[in-house]
C-alpha positions as CSV (number, residue, x, y, z in Angstrom):
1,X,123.4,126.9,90.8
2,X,121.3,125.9,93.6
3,X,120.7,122.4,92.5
4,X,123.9,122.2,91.3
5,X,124.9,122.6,95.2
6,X,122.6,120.1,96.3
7,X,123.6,117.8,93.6
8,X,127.1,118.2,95.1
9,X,126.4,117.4,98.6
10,X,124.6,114.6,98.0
11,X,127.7,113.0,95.7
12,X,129.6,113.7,99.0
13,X,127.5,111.9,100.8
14,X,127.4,108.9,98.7
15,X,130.5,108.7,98.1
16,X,131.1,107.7,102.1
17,X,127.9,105.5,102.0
18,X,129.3,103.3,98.9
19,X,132.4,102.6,100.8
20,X,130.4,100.2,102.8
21,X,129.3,99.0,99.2
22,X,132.4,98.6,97.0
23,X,133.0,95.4,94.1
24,X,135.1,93.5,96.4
25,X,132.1,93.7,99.2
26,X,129.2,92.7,96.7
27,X,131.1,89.4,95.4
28,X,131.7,88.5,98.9
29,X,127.9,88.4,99.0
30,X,127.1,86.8,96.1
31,X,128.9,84.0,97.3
32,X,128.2,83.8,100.9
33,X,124.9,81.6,102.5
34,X,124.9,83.2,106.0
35,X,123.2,86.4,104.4
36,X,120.0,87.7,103.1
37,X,120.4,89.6,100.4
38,X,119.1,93.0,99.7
39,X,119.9,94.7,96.5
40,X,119.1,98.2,95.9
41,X,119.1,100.7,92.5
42,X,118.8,103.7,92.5
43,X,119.4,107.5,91.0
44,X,123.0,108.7,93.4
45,X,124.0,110.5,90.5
46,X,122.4,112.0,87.5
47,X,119.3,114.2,87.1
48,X,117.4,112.6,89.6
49,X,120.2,111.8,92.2
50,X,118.3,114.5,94.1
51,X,115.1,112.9,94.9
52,X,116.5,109.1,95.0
53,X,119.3,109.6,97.4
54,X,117.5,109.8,100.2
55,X,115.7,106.8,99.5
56,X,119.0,104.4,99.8
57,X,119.7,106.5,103.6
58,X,116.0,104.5,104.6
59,X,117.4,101.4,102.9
60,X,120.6,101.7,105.4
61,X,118.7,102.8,108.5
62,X,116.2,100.2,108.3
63,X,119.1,97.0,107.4
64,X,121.0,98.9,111.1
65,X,118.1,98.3,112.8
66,X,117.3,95.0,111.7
67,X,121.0,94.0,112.2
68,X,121.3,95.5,115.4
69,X,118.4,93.7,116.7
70,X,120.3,90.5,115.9
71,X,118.8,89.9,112.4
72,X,116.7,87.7,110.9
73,X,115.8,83.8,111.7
74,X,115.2,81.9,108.6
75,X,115.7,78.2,108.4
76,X,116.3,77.9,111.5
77,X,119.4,80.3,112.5
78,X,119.5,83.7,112.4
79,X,121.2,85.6,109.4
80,X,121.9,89.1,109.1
81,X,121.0,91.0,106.2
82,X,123.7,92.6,103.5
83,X,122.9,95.5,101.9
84,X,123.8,96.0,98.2
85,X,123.2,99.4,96.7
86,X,123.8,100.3,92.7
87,X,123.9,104.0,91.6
88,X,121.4,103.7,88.3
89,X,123.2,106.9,87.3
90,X,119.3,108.6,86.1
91,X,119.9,105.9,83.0
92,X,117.2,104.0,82.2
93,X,119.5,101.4,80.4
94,X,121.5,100.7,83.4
95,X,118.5,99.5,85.4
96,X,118.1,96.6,83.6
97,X,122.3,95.4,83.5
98,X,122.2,96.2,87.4
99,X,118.9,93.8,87.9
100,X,120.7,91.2,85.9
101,X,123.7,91.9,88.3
102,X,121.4,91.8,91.2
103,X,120.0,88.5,90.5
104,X,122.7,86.3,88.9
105,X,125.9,88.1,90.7
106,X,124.6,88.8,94.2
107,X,121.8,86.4,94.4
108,X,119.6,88.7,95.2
109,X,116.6,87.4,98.1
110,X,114.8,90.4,96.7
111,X,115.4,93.7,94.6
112,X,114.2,97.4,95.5
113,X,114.6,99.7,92.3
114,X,113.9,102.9,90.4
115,X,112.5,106.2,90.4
116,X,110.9,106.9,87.8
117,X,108.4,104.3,86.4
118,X,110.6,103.9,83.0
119,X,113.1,103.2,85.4
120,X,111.0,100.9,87.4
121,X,109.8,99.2,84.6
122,X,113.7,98.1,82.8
123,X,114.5,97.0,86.2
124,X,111.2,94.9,87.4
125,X,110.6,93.0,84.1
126,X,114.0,91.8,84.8
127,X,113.3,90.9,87.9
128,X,109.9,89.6,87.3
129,X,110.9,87.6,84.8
130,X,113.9,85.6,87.2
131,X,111.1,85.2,89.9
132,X,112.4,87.4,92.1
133,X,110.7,89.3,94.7
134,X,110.4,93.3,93.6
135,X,110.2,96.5,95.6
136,X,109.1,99.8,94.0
137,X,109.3,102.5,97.1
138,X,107.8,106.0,95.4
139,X,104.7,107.1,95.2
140,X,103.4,105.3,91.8
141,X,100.8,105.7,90.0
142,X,98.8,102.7,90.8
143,X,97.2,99.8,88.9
144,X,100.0,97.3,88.6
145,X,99.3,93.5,89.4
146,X,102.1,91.0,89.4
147,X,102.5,88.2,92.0
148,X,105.8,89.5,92.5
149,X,106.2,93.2,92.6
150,X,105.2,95.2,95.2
151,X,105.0,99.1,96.0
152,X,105.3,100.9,99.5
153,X,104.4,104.4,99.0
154,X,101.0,106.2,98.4
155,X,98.7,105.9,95.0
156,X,96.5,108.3,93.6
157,X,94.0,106.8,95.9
158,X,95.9,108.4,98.4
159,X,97.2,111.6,96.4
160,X,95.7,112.5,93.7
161,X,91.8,111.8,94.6
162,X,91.6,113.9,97.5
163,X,93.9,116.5,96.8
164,X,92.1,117.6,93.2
165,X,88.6,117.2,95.3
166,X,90.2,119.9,97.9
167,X,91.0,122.1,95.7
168,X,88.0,121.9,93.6
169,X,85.9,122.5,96.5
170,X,87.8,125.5,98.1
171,X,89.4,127.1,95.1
172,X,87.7,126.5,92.1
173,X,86.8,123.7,89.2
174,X,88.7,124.8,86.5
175,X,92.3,123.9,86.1
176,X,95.0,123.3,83.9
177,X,97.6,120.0,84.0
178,X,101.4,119.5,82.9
179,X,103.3,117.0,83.2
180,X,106.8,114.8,82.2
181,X,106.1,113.0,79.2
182,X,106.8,109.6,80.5
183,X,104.0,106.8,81.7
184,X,104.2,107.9,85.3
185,X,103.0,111.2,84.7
186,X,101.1,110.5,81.5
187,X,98.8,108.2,84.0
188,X,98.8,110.9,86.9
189,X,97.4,112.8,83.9
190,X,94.4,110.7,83.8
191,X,94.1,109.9,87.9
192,X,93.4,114.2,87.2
193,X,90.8,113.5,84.8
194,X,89.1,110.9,86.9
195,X,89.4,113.5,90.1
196,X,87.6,116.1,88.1
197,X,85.2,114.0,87.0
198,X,84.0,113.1,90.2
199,X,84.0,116.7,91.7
200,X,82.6,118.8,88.8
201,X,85.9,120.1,88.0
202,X,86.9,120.9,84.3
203,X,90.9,120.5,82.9
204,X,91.1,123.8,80.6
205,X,94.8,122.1,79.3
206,X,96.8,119.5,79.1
207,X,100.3,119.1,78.3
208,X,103.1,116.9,78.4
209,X,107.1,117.5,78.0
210,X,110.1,115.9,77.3
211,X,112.5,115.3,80.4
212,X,115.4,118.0,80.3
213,X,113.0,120.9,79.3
214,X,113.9,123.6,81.9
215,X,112.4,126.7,79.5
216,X,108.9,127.5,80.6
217,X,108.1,130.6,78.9
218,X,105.6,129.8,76.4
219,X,104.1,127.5,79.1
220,X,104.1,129.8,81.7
221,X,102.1,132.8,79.2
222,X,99.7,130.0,77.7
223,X,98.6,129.1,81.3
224,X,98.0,132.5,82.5
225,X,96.0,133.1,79.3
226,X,93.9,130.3,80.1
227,X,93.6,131.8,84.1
228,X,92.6,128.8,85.5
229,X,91.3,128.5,89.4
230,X,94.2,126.5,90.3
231,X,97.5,124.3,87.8
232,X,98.0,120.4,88.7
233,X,101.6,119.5,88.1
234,X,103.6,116.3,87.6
235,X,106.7,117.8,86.8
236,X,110.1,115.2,86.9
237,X,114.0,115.8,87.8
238,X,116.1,119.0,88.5
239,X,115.3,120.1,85.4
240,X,111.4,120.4,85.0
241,X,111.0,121.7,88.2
242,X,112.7,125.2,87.1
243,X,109.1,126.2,85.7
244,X,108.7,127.5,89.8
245,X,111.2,130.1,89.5
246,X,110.5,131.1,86.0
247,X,106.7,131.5,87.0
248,X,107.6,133.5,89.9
249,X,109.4,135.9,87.9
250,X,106.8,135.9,85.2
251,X,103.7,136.7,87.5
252,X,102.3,133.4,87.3
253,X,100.7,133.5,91.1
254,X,97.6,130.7,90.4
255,X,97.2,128.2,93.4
256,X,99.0,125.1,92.2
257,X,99.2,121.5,93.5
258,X,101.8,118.7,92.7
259,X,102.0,115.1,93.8
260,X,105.9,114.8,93.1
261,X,107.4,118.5,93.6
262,X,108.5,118.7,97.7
263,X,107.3,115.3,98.4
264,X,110.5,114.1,96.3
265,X,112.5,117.0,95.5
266,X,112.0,119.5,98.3
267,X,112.1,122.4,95.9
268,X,111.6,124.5,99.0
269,X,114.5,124.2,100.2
270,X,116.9,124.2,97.2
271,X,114.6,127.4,95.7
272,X,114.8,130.9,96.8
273,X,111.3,132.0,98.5
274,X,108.7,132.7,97.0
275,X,109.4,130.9,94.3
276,X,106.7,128.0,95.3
277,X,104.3,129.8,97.3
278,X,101.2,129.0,97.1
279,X,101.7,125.4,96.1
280,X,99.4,122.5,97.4
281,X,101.2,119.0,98.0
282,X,100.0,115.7,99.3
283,X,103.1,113.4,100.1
284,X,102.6,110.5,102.3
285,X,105.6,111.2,104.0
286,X,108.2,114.7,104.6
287,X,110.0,115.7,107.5
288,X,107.0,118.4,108.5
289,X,104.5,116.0,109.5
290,X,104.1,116.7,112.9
291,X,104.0,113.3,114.3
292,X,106.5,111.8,117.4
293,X,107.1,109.3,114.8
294,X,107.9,111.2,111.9
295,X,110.2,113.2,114.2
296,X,111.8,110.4,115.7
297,X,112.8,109.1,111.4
298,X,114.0,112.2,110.8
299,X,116.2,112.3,113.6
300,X,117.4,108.8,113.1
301,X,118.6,109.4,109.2
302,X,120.2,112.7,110.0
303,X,122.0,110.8,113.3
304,X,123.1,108.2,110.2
305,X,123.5,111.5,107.9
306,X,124.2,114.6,109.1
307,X,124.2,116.7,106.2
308,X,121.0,115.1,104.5
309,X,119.4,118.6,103.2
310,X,115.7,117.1,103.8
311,X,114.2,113.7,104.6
312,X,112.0,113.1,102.4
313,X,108.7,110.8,101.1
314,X,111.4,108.1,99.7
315,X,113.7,107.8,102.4
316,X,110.6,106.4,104.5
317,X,109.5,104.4,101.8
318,X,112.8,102.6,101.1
319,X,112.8,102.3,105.3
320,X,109.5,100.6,105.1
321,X,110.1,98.3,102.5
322,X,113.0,96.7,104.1
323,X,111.1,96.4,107.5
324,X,108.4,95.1,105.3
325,X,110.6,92.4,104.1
326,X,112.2,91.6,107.5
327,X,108.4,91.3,108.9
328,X,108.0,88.3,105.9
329,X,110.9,86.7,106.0
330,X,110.2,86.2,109.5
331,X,106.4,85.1,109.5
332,X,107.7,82.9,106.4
333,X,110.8,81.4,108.5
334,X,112.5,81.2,105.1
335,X,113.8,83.6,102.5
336,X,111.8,80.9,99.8
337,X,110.2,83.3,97.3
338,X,106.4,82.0,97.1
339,X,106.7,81.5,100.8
340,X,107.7,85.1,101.4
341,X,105.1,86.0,98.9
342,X,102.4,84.8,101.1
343,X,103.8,85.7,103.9
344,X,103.5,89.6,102.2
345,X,100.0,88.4,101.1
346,X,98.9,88.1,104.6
347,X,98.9,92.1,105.1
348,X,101.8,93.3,107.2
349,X,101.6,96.4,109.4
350,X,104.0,99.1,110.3
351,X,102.1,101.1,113.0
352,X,104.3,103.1,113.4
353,X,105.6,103.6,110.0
354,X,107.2,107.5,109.3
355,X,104.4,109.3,107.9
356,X,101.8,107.3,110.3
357,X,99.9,103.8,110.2
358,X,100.7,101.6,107.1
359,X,99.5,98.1,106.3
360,X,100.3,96.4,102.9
361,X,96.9,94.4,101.3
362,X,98.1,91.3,99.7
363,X,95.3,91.3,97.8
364,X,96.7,93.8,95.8
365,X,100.4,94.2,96.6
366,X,99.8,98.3,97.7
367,X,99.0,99.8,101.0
368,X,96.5,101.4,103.0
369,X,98.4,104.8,104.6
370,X,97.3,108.2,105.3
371,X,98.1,111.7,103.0
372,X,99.3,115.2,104.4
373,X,98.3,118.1,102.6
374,X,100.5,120.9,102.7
375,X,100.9,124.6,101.3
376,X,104.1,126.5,100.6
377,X,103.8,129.8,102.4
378,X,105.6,133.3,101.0
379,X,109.1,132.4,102.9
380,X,108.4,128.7,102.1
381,X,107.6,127.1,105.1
382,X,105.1,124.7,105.2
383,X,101.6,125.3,106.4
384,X,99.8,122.0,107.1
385,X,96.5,122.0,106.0
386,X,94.8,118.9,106.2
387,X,95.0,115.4,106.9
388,X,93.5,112.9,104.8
389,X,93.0,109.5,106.9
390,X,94.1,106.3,106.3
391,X,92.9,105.5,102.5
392,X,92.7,101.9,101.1
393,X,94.0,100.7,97.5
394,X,91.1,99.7,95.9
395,X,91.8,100.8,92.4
396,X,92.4,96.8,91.4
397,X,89.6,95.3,93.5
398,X,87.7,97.7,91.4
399,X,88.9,96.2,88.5
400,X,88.0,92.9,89.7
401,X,92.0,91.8,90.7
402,X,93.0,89.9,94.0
403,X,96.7,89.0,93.6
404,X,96.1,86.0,96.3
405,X,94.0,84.0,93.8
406,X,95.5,85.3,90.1
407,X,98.2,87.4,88.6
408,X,97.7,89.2,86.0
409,X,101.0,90.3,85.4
410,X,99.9,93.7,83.7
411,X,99.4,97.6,85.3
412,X,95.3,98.3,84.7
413,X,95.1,102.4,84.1
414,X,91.7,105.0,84.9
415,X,89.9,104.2,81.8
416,X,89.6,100.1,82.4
417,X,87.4,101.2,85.3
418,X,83.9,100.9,84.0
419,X,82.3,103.5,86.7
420,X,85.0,106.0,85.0
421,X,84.6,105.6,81.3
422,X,83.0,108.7,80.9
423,X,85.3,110.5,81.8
424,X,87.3,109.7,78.4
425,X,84.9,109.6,76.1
């Protein structure tokens, strides 16, 4: 019921965005030269219309700004940009007609898609594969190196790495790990095993599961069998995440720590308390961190939307994306592709970016940011407890890849690290 509620708010709310985005609009842009072109998918409706929707209120705020400001000058006059936003309807299918659409309808100058990486993936081969510039704005599991995708929001660099070691240190070593049974989480699953690795920790279970699963039971009794020190979760869409009620009322009360539950879906506010307490999460970006300017992005979205029920890690993402783009086009003076691309390569900054400094590294098309660790108290406030600074993505260098020089048009996982094999053996 509760999500169901949520779910219904934020069709309301979309419903008065898209009015600003209806057919007749996006032909108009396909066929007009004065604009740049900024074509957006993503979940409005569907399973995952929850965590997604806020992403497209960044996209808007950030395409206000730049408009207000008087645009962009390419070639030299200045052009505004038009924003185009698709609803991908949590349909993996659709990603891939609405890139096509994006590209050969709207003329895209550059695409911004997906939530989940299936998602992601339908949509940016597409787009890859036209030579279009590509935008993936949630926090990803890393390791992807194409000359022209790139990916705002944090890594497991940035997630995953410090927040196992935290917990390892000050709860315990041995834990147990579920997940969505889709690549995103499936590699998560293995950023976990590397984390472990490194800190003497020990995974007691691992588990994967269909999306749509919302029955826990079994789950829930198998883990407290095992009584690990603390669970790691990477659990997907309105759906999964009803293990946290189900374990509350099944005396499930292990420490816990997620890289996708609050950071996207802010469970604490859609679940009655205590359904998440004592949960550990590490978003690069949520409405709590205390910073003059996450508090000044959270006040500009809900000036924009008044009813948005949390701003969360996406809506700053999209935001920095397009202020991203705006930076290129104008160091590039163009909206050419390649000249764009190197104007992205040369490591643009957003100082003051929502969830603090953030600087993409052309080198390897992801960016250096800082990670907020937070826990969900009894009443399900958050108590901050730790910063972790600003952490660079060195996952490909590691692997030996600098996008400025060579593409290698593939994602590289945990295991192709050599330091790490042994933790798969």
């Amino acid at each position: 019921m509760i999500a169901t509620h949520w779910r219904s708010k934020l069709a309301t709310l979309f419903a008065a965005v898209s009015i600003s985005f209806g057919a007749g609009f996006v032909s108009e842009a396909a066929r007009a030269k004065d604009v740049i072109v900024l074509c957006t998918i993503d979940d409005l409706s569907g399973d995952f219309s929850i965590m997604s929707t806020p992403k497209t209120y960044g996209y808007k705020l950030a395409v206000k700004e730049i408009n207000d400001a008087g645009g962009i000058e390419v070639d030299g006059e200045k052009k505004k940009i038009r924003l185009i936003s698709y609803d991908g309807q949590s349909n993996v299918a659709r990603y891939q007609q609405l890139a096509q659409r994006c590209i050969f309808d709207d003329e895209a100058d550059v695409v911004m898609a997906g939530y989940t990486g299936a998602e992601r993936e339908a949509a940016r081969q597409e787009v890859v594969r036209n030579k279009v510039i590509y935008w993936h704005n949630n926090q990803g599991e890393g390791g992807i190196a194409d000359h022209y995708s790139f990916f705002s929001g944090v890594t497991p660099e940035q997630q995953v790495l410090p927040a196992v070691k935290y917990m390892i240190e000050n709860i315990g070593p041995r834990m147990t790990f579920i997940g969505a049974d889709y690549n995103f989480c499936r590699a998560i699953g293995q950023w976990v095993r590397v984390a472990a690795g490194l800190n003497g920790g020990k995974i007691e279970m691992e588990e994967y599961f269909p999306f749509g699963v919302s029955q826990w039971q079994a789950t829930i009794d198998k883990i407290k069998a095992t009584k690990p020190d603390f669970q790691v979760h990477c659990l997907v869409g309105a759906d999964q995440v009803q293990f946290y009620p189900q374990a509350q009322a099944a005396g499930l009360r292990t420490p816990a720590w997620s890289n996708v539950t609050i950071a996207d879906g802010y469970e604490h506010k859609r679940f009655a308390p205590p359904s998440l307490a004592n949960l550990y999460v590490t978003p690069g970006y949520i409405e709590d961190v205390d910073s003059n300017e996450s508090k000044a992005f959270a006040a500009k979205i809900r000036a924009m939307f008044p009813d948005t029920p949390y701003v969360n890690e996406h809506a700053a993402f999209g935001y920095i994306a397009a202020k991203a783009m705006a930076q290129a086009w104008t160091k590039a003076g163009t909206v050419d592709t390649e000249k764009v691309i190197t104007a992205l390569e040369g490591d643009i900054s957003l100082p003051d970016a929502p969830g603090g400094p953030w600087t993409l590294r052309g080198s390897q098309h992801h960016a250096a940011m800082p990670s907020h660790m937070f826990k969900v108290k009894d009443d399900h406030t958050l108590e901050f407890v730790k910063a972790f600074d600003v952490t660079e993505p060195t996952f490909l260098k590691d692997v030996g890849v600098d996008l400025t020089k060579s593409s290698p048009g593939r994602q590289f996982l945990p295991p192709e690290n050599a330091a790490w094999a042994q933790f798969f053996k």
